[in-house]
C-alpha positions in Angstrom: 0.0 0.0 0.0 1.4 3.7 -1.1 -0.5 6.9 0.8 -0.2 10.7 1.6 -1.1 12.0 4.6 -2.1 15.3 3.3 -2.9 16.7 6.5 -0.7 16.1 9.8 0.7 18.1 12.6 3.8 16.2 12.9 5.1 19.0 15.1 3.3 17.3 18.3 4.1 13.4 16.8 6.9 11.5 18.3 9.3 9.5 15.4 8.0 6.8 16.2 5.1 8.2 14.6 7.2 8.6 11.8 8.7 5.3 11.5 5.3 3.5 12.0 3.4 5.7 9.2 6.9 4.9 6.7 5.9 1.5 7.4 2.1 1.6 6.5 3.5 2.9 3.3 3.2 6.8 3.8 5.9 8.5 1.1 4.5 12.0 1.6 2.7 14.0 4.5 1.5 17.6 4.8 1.8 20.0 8.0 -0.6 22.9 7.9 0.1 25.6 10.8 -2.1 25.2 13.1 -3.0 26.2 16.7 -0.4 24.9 18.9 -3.2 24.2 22.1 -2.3 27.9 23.7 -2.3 31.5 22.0 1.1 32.4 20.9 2.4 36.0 22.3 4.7 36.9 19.5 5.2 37.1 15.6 8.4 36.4 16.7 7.0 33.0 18.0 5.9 32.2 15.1 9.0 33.2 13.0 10.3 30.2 15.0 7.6 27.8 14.1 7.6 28.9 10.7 11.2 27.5 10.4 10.6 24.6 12.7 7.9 23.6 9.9 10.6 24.3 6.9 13.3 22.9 8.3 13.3 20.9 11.6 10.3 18.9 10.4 11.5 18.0 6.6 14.8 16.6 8.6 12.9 14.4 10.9 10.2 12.9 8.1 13.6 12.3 5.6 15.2 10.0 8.2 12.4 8.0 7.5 11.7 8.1 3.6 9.0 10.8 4.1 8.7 13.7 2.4 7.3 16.5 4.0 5.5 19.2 2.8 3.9 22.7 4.8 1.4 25.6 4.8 1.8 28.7 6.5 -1.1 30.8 8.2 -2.3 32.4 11.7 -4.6 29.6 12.5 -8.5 30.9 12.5 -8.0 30.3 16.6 -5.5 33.2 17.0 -7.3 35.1 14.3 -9.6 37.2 16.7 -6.7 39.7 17.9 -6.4 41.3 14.5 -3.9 43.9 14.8 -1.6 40.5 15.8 -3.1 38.3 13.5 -1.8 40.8 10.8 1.9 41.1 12.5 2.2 37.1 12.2 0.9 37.6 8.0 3.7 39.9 7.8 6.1 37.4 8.7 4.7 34.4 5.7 5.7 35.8 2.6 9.4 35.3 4.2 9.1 31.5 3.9 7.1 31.1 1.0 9.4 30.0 -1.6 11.0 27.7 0.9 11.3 24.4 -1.2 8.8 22.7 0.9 5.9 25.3 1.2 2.7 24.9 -0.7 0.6 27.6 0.4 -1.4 29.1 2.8 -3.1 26.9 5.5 -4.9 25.8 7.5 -6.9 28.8 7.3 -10.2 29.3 7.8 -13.0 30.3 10.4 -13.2 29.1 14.3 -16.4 30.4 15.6 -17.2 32.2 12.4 -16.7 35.6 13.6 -16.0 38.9 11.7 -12.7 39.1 12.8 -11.9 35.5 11.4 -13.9 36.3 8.4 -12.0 39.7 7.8 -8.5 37.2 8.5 -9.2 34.6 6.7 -9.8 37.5 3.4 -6.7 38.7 4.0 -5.2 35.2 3.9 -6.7 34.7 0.7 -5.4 37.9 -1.1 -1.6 36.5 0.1 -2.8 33.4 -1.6 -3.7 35.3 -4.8 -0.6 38.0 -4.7 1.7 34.6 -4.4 -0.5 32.5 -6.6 -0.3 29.5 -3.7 -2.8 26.7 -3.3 -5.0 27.2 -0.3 -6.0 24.8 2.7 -9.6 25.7 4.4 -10.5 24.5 8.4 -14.0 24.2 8.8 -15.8 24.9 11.5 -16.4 22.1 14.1 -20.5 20.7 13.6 -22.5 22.9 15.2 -21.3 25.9 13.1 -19.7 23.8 10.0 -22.1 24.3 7.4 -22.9 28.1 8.1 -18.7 28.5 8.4 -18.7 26.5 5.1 -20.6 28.6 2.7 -19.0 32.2 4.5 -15.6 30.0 3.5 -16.5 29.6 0.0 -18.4 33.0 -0.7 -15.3 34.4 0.5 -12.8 32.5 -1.8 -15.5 33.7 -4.5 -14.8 37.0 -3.5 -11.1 36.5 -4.5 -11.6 36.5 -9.1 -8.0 35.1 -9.2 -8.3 32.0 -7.1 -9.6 29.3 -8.6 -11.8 27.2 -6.5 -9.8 24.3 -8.0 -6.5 25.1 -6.0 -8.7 25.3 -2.4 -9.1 22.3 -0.3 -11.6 22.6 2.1 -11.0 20.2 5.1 -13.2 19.0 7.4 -16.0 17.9 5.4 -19.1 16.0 6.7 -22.0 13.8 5.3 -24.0 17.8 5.4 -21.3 20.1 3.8 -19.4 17.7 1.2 -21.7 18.3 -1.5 -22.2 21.2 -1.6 -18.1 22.0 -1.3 -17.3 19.4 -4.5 -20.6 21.5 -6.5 -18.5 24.5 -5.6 -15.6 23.6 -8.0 -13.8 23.1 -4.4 -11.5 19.8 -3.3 -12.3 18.4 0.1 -10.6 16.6 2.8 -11.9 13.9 4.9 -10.8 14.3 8.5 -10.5 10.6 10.1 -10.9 11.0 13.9 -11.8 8.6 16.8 -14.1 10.5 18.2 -15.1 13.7 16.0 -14.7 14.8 12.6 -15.5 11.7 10.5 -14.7 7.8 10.9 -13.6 5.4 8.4 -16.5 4.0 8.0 -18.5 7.7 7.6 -15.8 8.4 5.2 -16.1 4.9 3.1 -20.1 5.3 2.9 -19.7 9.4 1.7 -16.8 7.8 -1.0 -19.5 5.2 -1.8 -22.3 8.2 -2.3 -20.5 11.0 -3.4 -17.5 9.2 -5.8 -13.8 9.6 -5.5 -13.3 12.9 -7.9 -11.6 15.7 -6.1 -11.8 14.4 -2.2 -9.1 12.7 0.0 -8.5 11.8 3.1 -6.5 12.9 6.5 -5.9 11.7 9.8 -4.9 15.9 10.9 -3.3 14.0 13.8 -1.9 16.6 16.8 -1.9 16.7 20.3 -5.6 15.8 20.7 -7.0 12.2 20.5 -6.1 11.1 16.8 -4.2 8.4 15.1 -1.4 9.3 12.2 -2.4 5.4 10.9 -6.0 7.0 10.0 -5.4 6.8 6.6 -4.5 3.6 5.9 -6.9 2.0 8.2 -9.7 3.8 6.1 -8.3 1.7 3.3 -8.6 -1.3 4.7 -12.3 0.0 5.5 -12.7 0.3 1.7 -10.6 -3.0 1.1 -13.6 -4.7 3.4 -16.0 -3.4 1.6 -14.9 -5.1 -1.7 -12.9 -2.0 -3.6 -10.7 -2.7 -5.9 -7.2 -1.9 -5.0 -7.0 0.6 -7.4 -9.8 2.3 -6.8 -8.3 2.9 -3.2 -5.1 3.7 -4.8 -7.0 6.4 -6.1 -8.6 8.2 -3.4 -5.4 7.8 -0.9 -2.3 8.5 -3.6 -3.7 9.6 -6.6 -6.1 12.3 -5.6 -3.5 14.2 -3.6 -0.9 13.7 -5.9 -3.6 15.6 -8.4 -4.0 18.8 -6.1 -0.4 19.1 -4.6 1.4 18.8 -7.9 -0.5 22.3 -8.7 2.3 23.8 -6.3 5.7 24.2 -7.4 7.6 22.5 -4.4 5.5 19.3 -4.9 5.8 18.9 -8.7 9.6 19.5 -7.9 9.3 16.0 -6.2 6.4 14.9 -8.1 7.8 11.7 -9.4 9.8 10.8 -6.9 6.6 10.2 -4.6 5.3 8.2 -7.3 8.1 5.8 -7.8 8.9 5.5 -4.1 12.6 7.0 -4.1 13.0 8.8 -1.1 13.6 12.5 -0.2 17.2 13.5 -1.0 
């Protein structure tokens, strides 16, 4: 079996995290910026995460075979103090043509307020002036499908990104519709306890198809497992897929969006044929 993890805070993940997702067959993983379980003081604080994501992290997943890929944001969480969240944007455009930087994320909206809204817009037009692929949070259930359309109007609001370079994370049996109608990608989010489970996720594959959606075990500090994503394939496996078709939805469909950024088509074919990161 060959996956991506296109969504994991390895940041919080011991090696061993590492060396048991290598094993399951992971040659590529994602890290968006996230919210580190506390509010951050500083920009300066997170100049330092900013290079912990572009350099510490790469080093770690390469001992194992991984490549390792990032995003850069103010997470929606930290997003409500907007005279800081706009010191911390300053900082971005400094990293993004690291050679492991795909774009801006995980951005998004929290509690969907207008100071996450007005945030998240200013995101976006970084995204445009830097023509970068975007990563979306959704909000958790009880505001996700409200937080979902004020996501998308807004990335309407943007003419020069196409809805086509957005993923929008998070997705649920209520909001994945209307996300892949939008022209958007969407990620599958394979928690324990929240989000979506393997199961949820094989029966919304099952309903919805395979075009332009993907899977992610987001594993951080919280309860989550970094093995997410294969284990959902062996969901799909028990179901009776073919092992193409799960091929598909776990290699092939990321490999489809992330090539759109420079620093993955770099190492495009690499990930395909297994070498490992130089």
């Amino acid at each position: 079996m060959r996956y991506i993890d296109p969504h994991a805070h390895m940041v919080s993940r011991t090696t061993d995290d590492y060396e048991k997702m290598a094993l399951a067959g992971c040659r590529a993983l994602t890290e968006p910026a996230f919210w580190a379980g506390y509010d951050r003081c500083s920009a300066e604080g997170f100049r330092d995460y900013f290079n912990q994501l572009t350099s510490i992290e790469p080093a770690r997943a390469r001992t194992y075979g991984i490549h390792h890929f990032t995003w850069l944001c103010i997470n929606p969480k930290e997003a409500e103090d907007v005279g800081f969240a706009r010191e911390v944007m300053q900082v971005i455009p400094e990293f993004l043509a690291r050679d492991n930087v795909l774009g801006i994320g995980e951005i998004g909206l929290n509690k969907n307020s207008k100071n996450e809204l007005r945030i998240l817009e200013e995101h976006l037009e970084i995204a445009a002036q830097h023509q970068s692929l975007v990563l979306v949070h959704t909000p958790h259930l009880e505001d996700k499908q409200k937080g979902t359309r004020l996501i998308m109007e807004a990335v309407r609001n943007q003419p020069s990104i196409d809805p086509g370079r957005v993923l929008i994370d998070h997705v649920e049996e209520h909001t994945v519709k209307e996300v892949l109608d939008g022209g958007f990608w969407g990620g599958m989010t394979l928690y324990p306890d929240t989000k979506c489970t393997a199961k949820r996720a094989a029966d919304i594959l099952e309903t919805c198809g395979t075009e332009r959606l993907w899977m992610n075990s987001a594993c951080d500090w919280g309860p989550s497992n970094p093995l997410s994503v294969p284990t959902a394939a062996l969901e799909l496996r028990a179901r009776g897929h073919h092992p193409q078709a799960i091929d598909h939805v776990i290699f092939k469909n990321p490999m489809a969006f992330l090539r759109q950024a420079r620093a993955f088509a770099q190492r495009a074919e690499a990930i395909d044929v297994g070498h490992p990161p130089k």
